[in-house]
N, C-alpha and C positions, 0 to 999 in steps of 0.2 A: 604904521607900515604893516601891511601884509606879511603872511610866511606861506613859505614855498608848500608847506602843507592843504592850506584850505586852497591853491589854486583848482580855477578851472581853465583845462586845454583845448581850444577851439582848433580846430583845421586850416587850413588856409584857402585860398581863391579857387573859385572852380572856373569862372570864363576864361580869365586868363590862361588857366593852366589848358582849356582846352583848345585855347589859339594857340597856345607854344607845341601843341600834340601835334597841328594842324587839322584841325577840326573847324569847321565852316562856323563862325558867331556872328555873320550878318545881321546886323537891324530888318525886321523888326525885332528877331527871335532874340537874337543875341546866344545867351547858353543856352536857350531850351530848344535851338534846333538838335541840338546832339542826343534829346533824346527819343527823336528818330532817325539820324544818322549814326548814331555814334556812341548808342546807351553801354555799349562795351567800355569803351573808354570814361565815362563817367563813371561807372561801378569802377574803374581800376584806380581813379583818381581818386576816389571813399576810399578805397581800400588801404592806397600808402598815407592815406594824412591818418587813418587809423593806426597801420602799420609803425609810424611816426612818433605816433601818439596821444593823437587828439582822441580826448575826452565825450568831444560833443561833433556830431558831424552836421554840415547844411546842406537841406536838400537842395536838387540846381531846379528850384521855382521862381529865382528871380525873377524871371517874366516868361513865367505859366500863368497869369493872371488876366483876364477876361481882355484888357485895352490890348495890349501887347498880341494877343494871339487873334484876335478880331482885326487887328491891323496884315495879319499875316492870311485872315481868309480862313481860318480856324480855330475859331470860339466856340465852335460846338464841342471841341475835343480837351475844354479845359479842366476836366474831371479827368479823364483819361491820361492824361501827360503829367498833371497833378500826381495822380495815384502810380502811375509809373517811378515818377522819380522819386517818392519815399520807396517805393518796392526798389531802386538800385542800392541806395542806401542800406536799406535793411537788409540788402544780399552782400553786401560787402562787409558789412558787422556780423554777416554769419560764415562768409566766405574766412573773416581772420581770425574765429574763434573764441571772442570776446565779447559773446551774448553778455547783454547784462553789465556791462563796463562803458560801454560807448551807448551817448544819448545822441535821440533823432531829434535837431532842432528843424523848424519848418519855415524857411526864410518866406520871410511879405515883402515885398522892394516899394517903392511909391509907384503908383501905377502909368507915371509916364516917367519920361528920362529923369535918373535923380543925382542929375547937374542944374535941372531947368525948374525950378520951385513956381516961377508965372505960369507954368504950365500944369500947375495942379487944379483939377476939376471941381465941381460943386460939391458941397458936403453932401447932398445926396446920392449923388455918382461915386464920394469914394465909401460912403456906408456901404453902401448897394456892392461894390467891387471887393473891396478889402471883405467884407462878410460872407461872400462867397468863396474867396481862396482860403479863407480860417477856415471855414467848414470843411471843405475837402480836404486840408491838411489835416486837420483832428481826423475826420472819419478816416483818413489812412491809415491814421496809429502813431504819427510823433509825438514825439516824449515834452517836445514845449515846441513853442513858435519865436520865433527869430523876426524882430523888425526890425530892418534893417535901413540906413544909408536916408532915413528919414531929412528932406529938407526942408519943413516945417514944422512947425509946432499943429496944426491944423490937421494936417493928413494924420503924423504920426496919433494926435488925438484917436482919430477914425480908427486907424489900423489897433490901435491898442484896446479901442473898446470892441471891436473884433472881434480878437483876440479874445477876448476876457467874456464873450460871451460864451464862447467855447467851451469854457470851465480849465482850460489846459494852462500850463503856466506860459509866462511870456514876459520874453526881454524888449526891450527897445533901444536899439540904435540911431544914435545921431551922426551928419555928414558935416563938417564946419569949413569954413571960410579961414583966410590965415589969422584972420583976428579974431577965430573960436567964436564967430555967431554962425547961426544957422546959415547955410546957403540964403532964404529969404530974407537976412539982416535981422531978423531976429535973434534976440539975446540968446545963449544956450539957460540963461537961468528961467525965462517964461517957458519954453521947452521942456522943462523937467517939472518945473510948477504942472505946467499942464496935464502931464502923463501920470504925477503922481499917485493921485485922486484913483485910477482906475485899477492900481495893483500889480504896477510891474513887480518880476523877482530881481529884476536887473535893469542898470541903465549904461549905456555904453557908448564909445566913437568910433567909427571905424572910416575907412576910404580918405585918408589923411596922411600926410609923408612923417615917417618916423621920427622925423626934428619936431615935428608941431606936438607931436604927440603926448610930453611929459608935460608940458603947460596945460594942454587940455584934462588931463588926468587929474591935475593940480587944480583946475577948477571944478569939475565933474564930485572932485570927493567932496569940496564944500556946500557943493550944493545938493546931494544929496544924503537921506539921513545914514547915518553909519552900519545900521541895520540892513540896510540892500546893498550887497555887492554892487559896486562897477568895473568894466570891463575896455578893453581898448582892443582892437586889429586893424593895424595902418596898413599904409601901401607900401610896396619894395619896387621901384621905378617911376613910368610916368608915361605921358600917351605921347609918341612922337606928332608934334605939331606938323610935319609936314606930309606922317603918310595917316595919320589917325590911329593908328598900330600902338598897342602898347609894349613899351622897349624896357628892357632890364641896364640900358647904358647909362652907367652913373647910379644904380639902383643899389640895395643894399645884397649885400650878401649875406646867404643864413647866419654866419656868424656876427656879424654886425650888426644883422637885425634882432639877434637874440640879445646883444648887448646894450640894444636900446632898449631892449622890452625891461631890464632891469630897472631902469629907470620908471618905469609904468610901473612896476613893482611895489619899488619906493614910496611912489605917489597915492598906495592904496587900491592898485588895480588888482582885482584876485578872478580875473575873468582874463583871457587872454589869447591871442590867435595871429592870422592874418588874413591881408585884404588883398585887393587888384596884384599882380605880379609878383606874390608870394606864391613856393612850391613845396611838396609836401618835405623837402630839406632844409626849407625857411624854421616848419611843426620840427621835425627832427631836430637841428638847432637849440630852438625852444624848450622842447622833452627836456634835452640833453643840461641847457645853462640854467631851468628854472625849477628842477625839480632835487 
């Protein structure tokens, strides 16, 4: 078991948080439209998962990344909205005080939907893609890279060596299925087989509902070696089936959510946060039950 001491505190959801703001997350952009409408409210949303207590903050690059903004008519500008949203970030760690306390992670998402694994591209297309949003996020200045919501073993391959060509450090997150394989059907244990080899500092789950979460945990420690933290940030809700919206009805509540985290705890998880329909009260919660 872990102790509340070596944790690390991750932030919770920025899309979400910024469709409950009411801030436009349209496909293609999804969160990276807000940060030309809306870069105020991104900085204020760093600011309270800070405030909160999060450890580690993620950039909103989900999809600042070459497909995604190509799809929207502006791929020339993936450097620029890139480097913008580590500079919101970095103002919001200067805006609470606590230089030097809170790390800039630099989220990679898979470069197309990462519900839809048949829809990942050639390993030339994601070298070529993921290697260019690694680049820009190191040349910005974050402290590590964040892969995230990975559903394969293949892609996250690509993004991890990336990453690691950068020199920066880097976690990898995995997205599971209820029976804890990859969205691809892939085992989670070829998954971490895979990414091993390349040097993550971390391996993780995230975008998963809090029930799933302590079995996945529970396998995650055995597979990998005891020397690398692993980490867990679930979902608090779910997407309404009938408007597409995602709804907190029935979803957990911070303190609820924080009582489940204990159980991630238990399991060995010393990395910790939230996903989809978590708020920076989900990280407060959190701060408050696990420290």
């Amino acid at each position: 078991m872990s102790t509340r001491e070596d944790m690390i505190l991750l932030d919770g959801a920025m899309g979400t948080e910024l469709e409950r703001r009411g801030v436009d997350t349209s496909l293609p952009l999804w969160s990276a439209a807000a940060l030309d409408v809306a870069p105020h409210v991104v900085q204020q949303i760093h600011l309270e998962h800070i405030l909160a207590g999060a450890q580690v903050i993620t950039t909103n690059t989900f999809r600042t990344n070459l497909r995604a903004l190509r799809k929207a008519g502006i791929a020339h500008r993936m450097r620029e909205l890139t480097f913008r949203a580590v500079a919101l970030a970095r103002a919001a760690i200067e805006a609470s005080g606590r230089q030097g306390l809170v790390r800039i992670a630099g989220s990679m998402a898979p470069v197309e939907d990462c519900y839809t694994p048949e829809l990942v591209p050639s390993d030339a297309e994601l070298r070529a893609e993921h290697a260019l949003l690694a680049r820009y996020l190191a040349e910005a200045g974050v402290d590590l890279l964040l892969i995230e919501t990975q559903n394969t073993a293949r892609e996250a391959v690509a993004a991890a060596r990336a990453a690691a060509e950068t020199g920066k450090p880097f976690w990898v997150s995995f997205t599971l299925d209820a029976e804890n394989r990859l969205l691809s059907g892939e085992l989670l244990a070829e998954a971490v087989r895979a990414v091993l080899p390349l040097g993550p500092q971390a391996i993780l789950v995230n975008c998963i509902p809090t029930a799933q979460m302590r079995e996945a945990m529970r396998l995650l420690r055995r597979l990998v070696p005891p020397t690398i933290p692993i980490g867990a940030y679930a979902n608090a809700g779910r997407v309404d089936e009938a408007t597409g919206v995602w709804t907190m009805e029935g979803g957990d509540t911070p303190e609820g959510y924080a009582e489940a985290a204990q159980q991630w705890l238990a399991e060995g998880a010393t990395i910790i946060g939230g996903c989809c329909g978590t708020t920076p009260e989900h990280i407060a919660a959190l701060s408050a039950a696990l420290r």
